[in-house]
N, C-alpha and C positions, 0 to 999 in steps of 0.2 A: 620477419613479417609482423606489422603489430595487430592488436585483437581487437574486433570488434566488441565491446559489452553489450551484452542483450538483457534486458533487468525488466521481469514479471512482475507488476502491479497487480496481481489479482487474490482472489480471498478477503474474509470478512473478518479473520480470528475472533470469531465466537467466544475462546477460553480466554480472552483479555476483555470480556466486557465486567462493568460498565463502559469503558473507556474505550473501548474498541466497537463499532456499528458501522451498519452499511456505510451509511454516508460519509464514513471518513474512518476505516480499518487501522490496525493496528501499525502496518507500514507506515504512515503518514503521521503519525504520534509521536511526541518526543517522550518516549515511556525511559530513556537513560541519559538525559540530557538536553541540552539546549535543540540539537537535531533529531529527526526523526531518523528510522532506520532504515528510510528510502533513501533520504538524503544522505546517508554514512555508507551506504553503500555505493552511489555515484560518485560521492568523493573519495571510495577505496581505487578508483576503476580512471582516473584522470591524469595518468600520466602521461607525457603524450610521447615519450620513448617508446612505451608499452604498447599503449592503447588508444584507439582512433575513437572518435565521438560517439558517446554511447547512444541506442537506441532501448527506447523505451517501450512495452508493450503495455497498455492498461486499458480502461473502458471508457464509455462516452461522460459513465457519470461523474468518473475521477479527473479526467481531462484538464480541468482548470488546476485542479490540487496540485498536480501531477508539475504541471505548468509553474504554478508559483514557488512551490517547492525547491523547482530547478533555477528560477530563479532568485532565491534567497542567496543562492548558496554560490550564484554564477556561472551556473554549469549549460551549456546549450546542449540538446540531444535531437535526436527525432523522435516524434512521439506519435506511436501506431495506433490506431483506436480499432482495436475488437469489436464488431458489432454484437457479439453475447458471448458469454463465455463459453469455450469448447474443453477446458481444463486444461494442463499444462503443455501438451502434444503438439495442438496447434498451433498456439501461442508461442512457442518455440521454432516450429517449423514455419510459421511464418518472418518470424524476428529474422533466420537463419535464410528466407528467401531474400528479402530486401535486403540483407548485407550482403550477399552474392550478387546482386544487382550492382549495388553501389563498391563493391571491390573488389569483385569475381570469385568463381564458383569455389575458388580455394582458399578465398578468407577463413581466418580462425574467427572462434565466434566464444564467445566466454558469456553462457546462460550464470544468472544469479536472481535467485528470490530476493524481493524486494523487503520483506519482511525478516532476513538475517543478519546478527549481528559477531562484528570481527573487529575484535581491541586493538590487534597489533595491524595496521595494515599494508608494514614492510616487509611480513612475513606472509603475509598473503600475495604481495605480487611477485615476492620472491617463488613462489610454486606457482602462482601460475607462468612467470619465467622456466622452470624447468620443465613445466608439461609440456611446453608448447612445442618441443621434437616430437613427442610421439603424438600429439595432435596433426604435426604436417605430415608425419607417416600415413593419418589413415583413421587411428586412435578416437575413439569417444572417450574422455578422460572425465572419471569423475574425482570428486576430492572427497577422501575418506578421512574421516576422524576421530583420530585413537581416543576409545570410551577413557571415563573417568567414573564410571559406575553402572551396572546392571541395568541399564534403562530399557523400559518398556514403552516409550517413547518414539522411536527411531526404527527406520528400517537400519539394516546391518548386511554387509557386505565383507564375502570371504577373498581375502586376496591371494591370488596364485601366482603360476611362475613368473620371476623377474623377466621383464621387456629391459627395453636397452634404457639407459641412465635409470632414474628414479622410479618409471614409471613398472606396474608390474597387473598380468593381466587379473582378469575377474573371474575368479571362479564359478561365484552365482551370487545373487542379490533374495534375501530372506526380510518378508516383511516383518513388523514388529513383533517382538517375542513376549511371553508368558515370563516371569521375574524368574523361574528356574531356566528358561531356555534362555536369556538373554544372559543371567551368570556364568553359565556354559560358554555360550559365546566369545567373553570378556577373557575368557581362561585360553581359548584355542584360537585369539590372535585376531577375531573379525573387527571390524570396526563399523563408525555408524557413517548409515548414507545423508551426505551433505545435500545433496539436490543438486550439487551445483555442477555445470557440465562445462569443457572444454573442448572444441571441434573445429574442424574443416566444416565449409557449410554442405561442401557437395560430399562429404560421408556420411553427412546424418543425413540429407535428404534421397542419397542412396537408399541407405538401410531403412528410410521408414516407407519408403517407396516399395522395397522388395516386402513389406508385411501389409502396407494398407498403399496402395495403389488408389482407389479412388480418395481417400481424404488426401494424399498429394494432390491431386490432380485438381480437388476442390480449393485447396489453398492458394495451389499454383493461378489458379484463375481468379482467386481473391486479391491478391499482389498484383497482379498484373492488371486487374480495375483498377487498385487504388487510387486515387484523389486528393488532391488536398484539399482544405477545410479551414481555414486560417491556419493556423501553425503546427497542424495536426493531419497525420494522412490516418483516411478510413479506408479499410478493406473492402472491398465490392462485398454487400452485406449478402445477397443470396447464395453469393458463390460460401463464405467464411462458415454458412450454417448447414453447408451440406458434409463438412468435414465432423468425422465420428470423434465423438466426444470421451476426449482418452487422455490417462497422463503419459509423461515421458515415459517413463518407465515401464509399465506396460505397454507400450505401443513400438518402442524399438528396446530401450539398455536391459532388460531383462532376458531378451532372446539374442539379440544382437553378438558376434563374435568378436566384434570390433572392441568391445568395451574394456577400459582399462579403469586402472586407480593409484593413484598420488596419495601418501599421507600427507595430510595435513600437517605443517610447521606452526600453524596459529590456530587460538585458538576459537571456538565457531559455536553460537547457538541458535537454532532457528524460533528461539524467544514465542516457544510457543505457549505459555503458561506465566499465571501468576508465580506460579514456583520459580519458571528460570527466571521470570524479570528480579527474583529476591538476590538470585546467586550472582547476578552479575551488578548488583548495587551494592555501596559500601554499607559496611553493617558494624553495629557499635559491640563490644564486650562480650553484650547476651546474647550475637546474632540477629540483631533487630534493624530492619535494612526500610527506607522511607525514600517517596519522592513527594516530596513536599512537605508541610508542618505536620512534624509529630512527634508527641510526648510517650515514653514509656516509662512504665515504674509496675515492677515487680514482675515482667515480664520478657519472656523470653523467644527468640527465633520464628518472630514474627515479620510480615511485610505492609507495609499502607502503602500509597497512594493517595495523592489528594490534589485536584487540583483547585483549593481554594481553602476549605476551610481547617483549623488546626483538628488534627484527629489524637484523640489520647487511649493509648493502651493500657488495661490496669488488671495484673492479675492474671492474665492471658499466655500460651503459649500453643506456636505453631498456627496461627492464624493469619487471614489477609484481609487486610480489609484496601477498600477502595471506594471513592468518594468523586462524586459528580455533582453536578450541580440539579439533575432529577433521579438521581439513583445512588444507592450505596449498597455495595455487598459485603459482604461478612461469610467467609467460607474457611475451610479447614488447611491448612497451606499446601498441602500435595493434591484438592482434589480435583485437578482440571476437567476430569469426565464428569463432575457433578454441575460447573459451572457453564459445560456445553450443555446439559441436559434443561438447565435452569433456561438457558436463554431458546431455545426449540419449544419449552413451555409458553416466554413470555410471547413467542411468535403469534401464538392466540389468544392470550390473552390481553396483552401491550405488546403490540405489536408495533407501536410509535417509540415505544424503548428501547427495542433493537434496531430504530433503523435510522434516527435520526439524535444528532446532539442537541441539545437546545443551542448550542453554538452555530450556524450552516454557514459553508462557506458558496461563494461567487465568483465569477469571474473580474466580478468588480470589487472583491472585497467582501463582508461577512455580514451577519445581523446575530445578535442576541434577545431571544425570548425572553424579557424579563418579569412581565405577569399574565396569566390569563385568566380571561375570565366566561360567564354567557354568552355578552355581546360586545367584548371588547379583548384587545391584547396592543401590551407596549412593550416594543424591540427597541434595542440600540444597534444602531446601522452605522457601518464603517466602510467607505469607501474609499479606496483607493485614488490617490493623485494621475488625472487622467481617466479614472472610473467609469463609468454611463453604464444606468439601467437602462433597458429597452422601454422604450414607448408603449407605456401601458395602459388600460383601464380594467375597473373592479364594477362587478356586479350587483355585488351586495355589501359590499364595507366602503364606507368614508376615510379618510386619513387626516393626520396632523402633525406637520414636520416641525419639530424645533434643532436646530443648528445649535449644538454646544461646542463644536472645535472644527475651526479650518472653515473655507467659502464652498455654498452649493448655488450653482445654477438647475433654477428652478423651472420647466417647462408645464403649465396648465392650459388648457384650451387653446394651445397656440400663442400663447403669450410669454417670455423668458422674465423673470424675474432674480437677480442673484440676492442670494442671502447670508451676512453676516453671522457671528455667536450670537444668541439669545434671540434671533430674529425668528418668526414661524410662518406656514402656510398652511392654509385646507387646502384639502384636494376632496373636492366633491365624489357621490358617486358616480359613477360611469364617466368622468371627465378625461380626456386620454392628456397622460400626467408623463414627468420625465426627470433623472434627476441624476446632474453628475459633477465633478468634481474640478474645478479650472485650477484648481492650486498645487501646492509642490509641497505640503501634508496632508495627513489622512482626514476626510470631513468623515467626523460624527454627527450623529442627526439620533433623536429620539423621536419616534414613531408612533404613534397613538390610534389604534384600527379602531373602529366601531362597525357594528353592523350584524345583518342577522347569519353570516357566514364568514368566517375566517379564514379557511384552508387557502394556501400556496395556491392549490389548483384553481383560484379564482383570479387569475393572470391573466389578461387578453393582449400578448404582444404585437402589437403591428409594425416595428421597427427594431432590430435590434443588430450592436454591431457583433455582438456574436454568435450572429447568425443560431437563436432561439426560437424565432420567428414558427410558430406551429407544434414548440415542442411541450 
């Protein structure tokens, strides 16, 4: 029987910021490489011996991300949209309804966090090939993974008597430990909990059914609204928010007797920290591990990050640093709890640094903030081949498009104009304005607002093909 993948889009990873924020989380970052670790994770899950087309669970406002992402890479999914977050429970048991829809109630179903990463990924379908018997028996299989250190990190999970082949059942599941209880631990054989689950759909929706009975019942009637949306199905929203807001783990695998565990064959980080992203980058002599331009001299066992400019380390050891294009941190290299702390701070005070990059992306493509000022700011706008902004007007700011790569057709006051490299237009205020892309590369256009208001929120769409129209 092959497995559905069911892959969670959701979370904000706070201990990855600068570089990690609302509007585009550390999933969707290529923090180890050319791909992100949404993207490496879909491409672990495509074989199609194995595995049938994966569904994706994410929110309204990652939707496009989510989309392009899959597209980079060529991978087609279904992609669920959450009307709010309910934490991992739903999200799961929802994923786990619609594959029971589309392959019946005894589809296997293979939950993975969208934000873990797995180097070897022959050795990951190699287990989840072997789970998959005691998944058709009945099995809630999770994947355990043998410690390589004391972490205080991880839940940890004790494993009990052998089941048949590989699989063996769960003793109990222990949330994160204290650094003497998790040494403990390491000594008496437990291992840490991956998150990631392996199942029949109609065992989990069993088992969370005999614990919470109405949040099934609220999901069950969210699935069965659902709608499509262009290329995206939504859950019937009222029903989706009357489901209790729970993780997996609390809500069935902690009580559940069903629960089983696999050692992990490969090896697994849920890349939750500046820390892990150092240990899984290559690092020169002194331990000194870098993604992007950087210099060290006289220093040791440190991490950067940078997406643009050269960062030099001198002197320094056990440090991280990270570089954005409006922010840079500078923290101690294990201290993840000070870096979640820092960004809970900037939530009141810059509250635009945790939620937005000066880079945003669209369904059309992207803009970069490049200055701002009182009564003025100029982006550089990239639109995809095939593109269209919705049909807009502004309240209080004027515009000025200059075309530096690729053709824009230009729509003002009902007139179409196309435009050339070095060619420009005004767009008055309040003029209802339009602008997209007829060609087969990316149009860049630099952007020049004026006016006594700049915020996004001054958007008035009356047209739009992705269906924005109000939002």
């Amino acid at each position: 029987m092959a497995i559905v993948p069911l892959i969670a889009c959701g979370g904000s990873g706070t201990r990855l910021w600068p570089a990690s924020r609302s509007s585009r989380p550390k999933q969707f970052l290529p923090l180890l490489g050319t791909l992100s670790t949404f993207q490496e994770t879909v491409k672990r899950v495509t074989d199609p011996e194995l595995f049938e087309l994966p569904i994706v669970v994410t929110n309204d406002r990652h939707r496009f991300l989510v989309a392009d992402q899959l597209e980079e890479i060529g991978v087609k999914a279904e992609i669920v949209l959450e009307p709010e977050g309910r934490d991992s429970g739903p999200a799961i048991l929802a994923g786990a309804m619609v594959a029971a829809d589309r392959h019946g109630e005894n589809a296997l179903v293979l939950s993975l966090a969208a934000d873990h990463f797995v180097r070897d990924a022959a050795a990951f379908r190699a287990c989840c090939a072997q789970a998959r018997d005691a998944a058709t028996a009945g099995s809630i299989v999770t994947f355990g993974v043998t410690p390589d250190h004391p972490s205080t990190a991880y839940g940890y999970i004790e494993p009990g008597a052998e089941q048949s082949g590989p699989a063996r059942a769960v003793k109990r599941f222990v949330e994160k430990p204290d650094a003497a209880t998790a040494d403990d631990y390491l000594k008496s054989g437990y291992v840490w909990n991956s998150g990631n689950l392996l199942f029949s759909a109609a065992s989990l929706i069993h088992e969370y059914a005999s614990r919470e009975p109405a949040t099934v019942a609220a999901v069950r009637e969210a699935v069965d609204g659902r709608y499509e949306d262009l290329d995206f199905t939504r859950l019937k929203a009222e029903s989706f928010r009357a489901a209790a807001k729970r993780s997996i783990d609390y809500a069935v695998m902690e009580t559940t007797a069903k629960a089983a565990v696999i050692l992990a064959t490969f090896d697994w980080s849920d890349v939750g920290s500046w820390s892990a992203v150092r240990t899984l980058l290559p690092a020169d002599a002194a331990g000194n591990a870098a993604n992007g331009a950087a210099v060290f001299v006289e220093a040791a066992n440190n991490m950067v990050s940078s997406d643009g400019p050269l960062v030099a380390v001198v002197g320094l050891d056990d440090v991280t640093v990270v570089v954005t294009g409006d922010a840079v941190l500078v923290a101690r290299r294990d201290d993840a709890a000070g870096v979640k702390a820092l960004v809970e701070g900037l939530k009141t005070s810059h509250l635009a640094l945790t939620e937005e990059h000066l880079q945003s992306f669209r369904p059309w493509g992207n803009y970069r903030s490049l200055d701002m000022g009182p009564r003025h700011q100029v982006k550089r706008i990239v639109v995809k081949p095939g593109g269209r902004l919705s049909l807009q007007k502004h309240h209080h700011r004027s515009e000025h498009w200059i075309v530096v790569r690729g053709t824009a057709d230009v729509t003002v006051a009902g007139q179409v104009k196309t435009l050339h490299e070095n060619e420009s237009i005004y767009i008055p205020i309040g003029a209802i304005h339009r602008m997209e892309n007829p060609g087969k590369i990316d149009l860049e256009i630099i952007e020049v607002q004026t006016g006594s208001y700049l915020g996004e929120d001054d958007i008035i769409r009356t047209e739009d093909v992705y269906n924005r129209v109000g939002l």
